[in-house]
C-alpha positions in Angstrom: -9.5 -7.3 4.6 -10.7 -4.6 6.9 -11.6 -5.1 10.3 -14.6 -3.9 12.2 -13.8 -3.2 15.9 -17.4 -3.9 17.1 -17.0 -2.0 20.2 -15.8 1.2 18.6 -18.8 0.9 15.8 -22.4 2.9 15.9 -23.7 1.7 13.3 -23.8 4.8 11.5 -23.3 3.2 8.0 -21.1 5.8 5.9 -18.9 2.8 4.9 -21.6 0.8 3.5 -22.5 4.0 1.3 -18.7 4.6 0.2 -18.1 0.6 -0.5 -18.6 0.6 -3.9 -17.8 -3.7 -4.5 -20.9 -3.6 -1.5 -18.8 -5.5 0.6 -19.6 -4.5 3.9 -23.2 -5.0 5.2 -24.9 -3.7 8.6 -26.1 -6.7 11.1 -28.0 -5.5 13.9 -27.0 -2.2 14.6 -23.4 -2.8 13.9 -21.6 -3.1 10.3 -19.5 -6.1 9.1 -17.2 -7.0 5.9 -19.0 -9.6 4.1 -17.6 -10.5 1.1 -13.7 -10.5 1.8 -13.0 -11.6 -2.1 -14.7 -8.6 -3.4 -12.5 -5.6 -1.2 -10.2 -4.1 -3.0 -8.3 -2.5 -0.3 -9.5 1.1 -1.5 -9.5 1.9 2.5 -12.2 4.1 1.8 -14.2 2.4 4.4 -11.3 3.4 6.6 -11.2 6.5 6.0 -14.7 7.7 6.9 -15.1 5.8 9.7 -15.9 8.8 12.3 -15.5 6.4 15.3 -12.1 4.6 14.1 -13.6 0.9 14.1 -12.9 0.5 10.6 -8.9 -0.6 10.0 -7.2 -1.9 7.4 -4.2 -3.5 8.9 -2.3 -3.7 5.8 -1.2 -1.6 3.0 0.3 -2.5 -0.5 2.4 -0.3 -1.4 3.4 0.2 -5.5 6.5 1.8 -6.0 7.7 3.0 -9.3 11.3 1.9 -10.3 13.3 4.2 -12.3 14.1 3.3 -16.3 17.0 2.1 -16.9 19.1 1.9 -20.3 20.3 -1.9 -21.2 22.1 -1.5 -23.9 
């Protein structure tokens, strides 16, 4: 799940407005990830995070395996 370094935060809230599952929440004056079975890992919240306290510390990667003929 993504982690909120609550030093670097201000509270500024443009990842609760680009979570669309609503998973993170503001407490205080600071934001939080609340419901860690509802992110999807989108790293949106990540992304627009203009103070870097947002990080998702892992990414899944898909790769694509080329076809191959079994006959």
């Amino acid at each position: 799940m993504p982690v909120v370094n609550q030093v670097k935060c201000n509270g500024c809230g443009l990842c609760i407005d680009v979570c669309g599952l609503k998973a993170i929440v503001r407490v205080g004056s600071k934001v939080t990830v609340i419901e860690m079975e509802k992110c999807s890992w989108c790293i949106q919240c990540e992304i627009v995070c203009p103070t870097g306290a947002i990080t998702c510390p892992y990414e899944i990667v898909f790769e694509e395996h080329p076809k191959t003929d079994n006959r």
